[in-house]
C-alpha positions as CSV (number, residue, x, y, z in Angstrom):
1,X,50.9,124.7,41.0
2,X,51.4,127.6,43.9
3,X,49.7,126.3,46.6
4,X,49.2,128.9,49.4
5,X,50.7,128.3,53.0
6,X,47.2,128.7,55.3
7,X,43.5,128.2,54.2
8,X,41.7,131.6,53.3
9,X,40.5,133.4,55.7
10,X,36.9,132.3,54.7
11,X,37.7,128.9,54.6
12,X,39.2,129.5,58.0
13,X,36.1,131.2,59.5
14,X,33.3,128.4,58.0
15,X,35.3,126.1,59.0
16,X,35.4,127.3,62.8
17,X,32.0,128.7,62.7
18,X,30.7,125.5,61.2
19,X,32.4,123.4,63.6
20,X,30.4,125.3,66.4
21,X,27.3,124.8,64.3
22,X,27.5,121.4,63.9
23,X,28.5,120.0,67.2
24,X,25.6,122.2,68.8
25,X,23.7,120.2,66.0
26,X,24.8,117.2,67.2
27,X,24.0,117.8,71.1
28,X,20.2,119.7,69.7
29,X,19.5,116.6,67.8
30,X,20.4,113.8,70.7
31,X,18.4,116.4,73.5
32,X,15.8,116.1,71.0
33,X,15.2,112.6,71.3
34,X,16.1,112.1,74.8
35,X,14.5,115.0,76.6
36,X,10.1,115.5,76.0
37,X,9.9,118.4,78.3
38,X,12.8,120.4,76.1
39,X,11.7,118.7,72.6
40,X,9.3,121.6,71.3
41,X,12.2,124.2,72.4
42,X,15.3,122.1,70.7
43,X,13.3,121.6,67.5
44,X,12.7,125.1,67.2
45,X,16.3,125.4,67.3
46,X,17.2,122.5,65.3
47,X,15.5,123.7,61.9
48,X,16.8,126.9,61.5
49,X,20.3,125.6,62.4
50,X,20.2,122.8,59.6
51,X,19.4,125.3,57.2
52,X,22.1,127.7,57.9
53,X,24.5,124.7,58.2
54,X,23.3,123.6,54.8
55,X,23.9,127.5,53.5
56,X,27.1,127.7,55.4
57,X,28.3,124.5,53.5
58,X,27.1,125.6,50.0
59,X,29.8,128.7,50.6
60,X,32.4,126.5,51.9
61,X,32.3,123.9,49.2
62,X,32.1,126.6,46.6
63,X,34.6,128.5,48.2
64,X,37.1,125.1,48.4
65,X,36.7,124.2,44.8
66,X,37.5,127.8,43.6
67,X,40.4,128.4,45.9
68,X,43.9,127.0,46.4
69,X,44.3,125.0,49.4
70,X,47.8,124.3,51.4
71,X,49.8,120.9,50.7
72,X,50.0,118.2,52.5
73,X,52.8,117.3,53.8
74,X,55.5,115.6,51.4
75,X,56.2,112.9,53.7
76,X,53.1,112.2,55.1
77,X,52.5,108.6,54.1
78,X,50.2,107.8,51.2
79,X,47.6,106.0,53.7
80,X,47.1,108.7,55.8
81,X,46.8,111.5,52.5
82,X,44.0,109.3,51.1
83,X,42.5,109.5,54.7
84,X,42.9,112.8,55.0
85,X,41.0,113.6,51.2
86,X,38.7,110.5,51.4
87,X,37.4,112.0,55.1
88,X,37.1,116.0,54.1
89,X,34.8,114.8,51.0
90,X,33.0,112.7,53.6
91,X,33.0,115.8,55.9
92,X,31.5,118.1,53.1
93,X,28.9,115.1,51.8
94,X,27.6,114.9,55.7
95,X,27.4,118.6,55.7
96,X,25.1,119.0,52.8
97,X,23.1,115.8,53.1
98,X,22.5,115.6,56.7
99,X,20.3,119.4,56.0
100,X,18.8,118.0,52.9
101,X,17.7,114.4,54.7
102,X,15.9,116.1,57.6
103,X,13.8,118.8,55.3
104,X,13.2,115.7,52.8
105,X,11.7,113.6,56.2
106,X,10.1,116.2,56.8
107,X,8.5,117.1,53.8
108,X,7.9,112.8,53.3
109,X,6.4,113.0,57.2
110,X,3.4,116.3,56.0
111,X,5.4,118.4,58.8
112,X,5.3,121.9,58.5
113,X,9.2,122.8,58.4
114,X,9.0,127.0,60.2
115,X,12.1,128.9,60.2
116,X,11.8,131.8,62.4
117,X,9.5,134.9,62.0
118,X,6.8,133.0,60.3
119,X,9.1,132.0,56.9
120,X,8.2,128.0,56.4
121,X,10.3,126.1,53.4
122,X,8.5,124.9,51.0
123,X,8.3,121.0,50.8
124,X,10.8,118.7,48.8
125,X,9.0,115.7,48.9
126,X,5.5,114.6,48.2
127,X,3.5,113.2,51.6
128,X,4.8,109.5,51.9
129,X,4.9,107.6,55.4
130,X,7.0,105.3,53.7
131,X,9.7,107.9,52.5
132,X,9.6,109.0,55.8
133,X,9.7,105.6,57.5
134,X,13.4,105.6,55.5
135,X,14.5,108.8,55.9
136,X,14.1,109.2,59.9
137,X,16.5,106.5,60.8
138,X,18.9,107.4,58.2
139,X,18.8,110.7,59.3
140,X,20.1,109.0,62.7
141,X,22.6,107.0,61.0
142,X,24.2,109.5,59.1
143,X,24.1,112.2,62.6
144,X,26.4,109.1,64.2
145,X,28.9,108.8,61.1
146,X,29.1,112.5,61.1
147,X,30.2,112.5,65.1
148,X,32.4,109.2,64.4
149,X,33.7,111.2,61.2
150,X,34.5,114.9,63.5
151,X,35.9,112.4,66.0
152,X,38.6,111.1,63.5
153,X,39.2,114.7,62.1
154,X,39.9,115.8,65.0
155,X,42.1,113.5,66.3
156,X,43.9,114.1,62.9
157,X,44.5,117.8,63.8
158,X,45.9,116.8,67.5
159,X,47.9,114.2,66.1
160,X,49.1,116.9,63.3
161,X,49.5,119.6,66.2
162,X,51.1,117.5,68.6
163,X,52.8,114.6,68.0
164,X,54.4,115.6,64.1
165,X,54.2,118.9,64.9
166,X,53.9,119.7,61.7
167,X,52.2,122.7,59.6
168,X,48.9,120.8,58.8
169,X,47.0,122.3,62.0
170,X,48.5,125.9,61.4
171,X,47.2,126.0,58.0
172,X,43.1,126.4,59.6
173,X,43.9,127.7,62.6
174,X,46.1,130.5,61.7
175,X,46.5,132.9,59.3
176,X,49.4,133.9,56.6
177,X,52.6,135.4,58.3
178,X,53.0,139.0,58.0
């Protein structure tokens, strides 16, 4: 198989915009619990946001199945390939559950779920407290093994960048050579 050098260039820009997305996510949904004054504001905010997220990773998992992507590294020890596969699939899971947990809690807790400009989603879920009651700290959960699992990817891509020194960080942060 030819496998291409660098990511696409839109895998390369959902990635990076994503990556934004999410970790504002991340800070939106912990000033959401912690702050009351801000709460009304930061929901507002953290709706919209899950949507696109959920949109943004639609494209980018359709976009990643369809398309080539680099190679690992040939001597990059089984243990850490597996990692590396087992924690983008756990990345991409996160991505597209996280969204779809909150509008299902939602839709389980009778919220109205606006967007912006008066556009609501429709809901997934029948009315249920008890749904709800599962969803809501699930939704929690999962928003801490997403941070844990950035965390490790990141560390991944600094170890890549600066300790091998490798191509594996080049590959999403650059583009082919001219």
């Amino acid at each position: 198989m030819n496998r291409p050098h660098h990511f696409n260039l839109l895998a390369r820009v959902l990635h990076w915009a994503m990556a934004i997305a999410i970790l504002s996510m991340l800070f939106v949904g912990a000033g959401m619990v912690v702050s009351l004054q801000y709460r009304d504001q930061l929901l507002a905010l953290h709706r919209p946001l899950g949507i696109a997220i959920l949109l943004l990773a639609i494209v980018r998992l359709v976009n990643r199945l369809t398309r080539p992507i680099p190679a690992l590294p040939a001597d990059l020890p089984a243990i850490q390939k597996f990692a590396a596969h087992a924690s983008h699939w756990l990345l991409y899971g996160l991505m597209l559950a996280m969204p779809l947990i909150g509008w299902a809690m939602l839709s389980a807790g009778g919220y109205p779920i606006p967007l912006v400009g008066g556009v609501h989603l429709p809901a997934i879920l029948p009315h249920s407290p008890v749904i709800y009651g599962w969803l809501r700290p699930l939704h929690g959960v999962l928003a801490y093994v997403l941070f844990f699992t950035i965390l490790g990817h990141l560390g991944a891509a600094l170890f890549h960048a600066w300790v091998r020194r490798d191509e594996v960080f080049g590959q999403m942060a650059e583009g082919e050579p001219k």
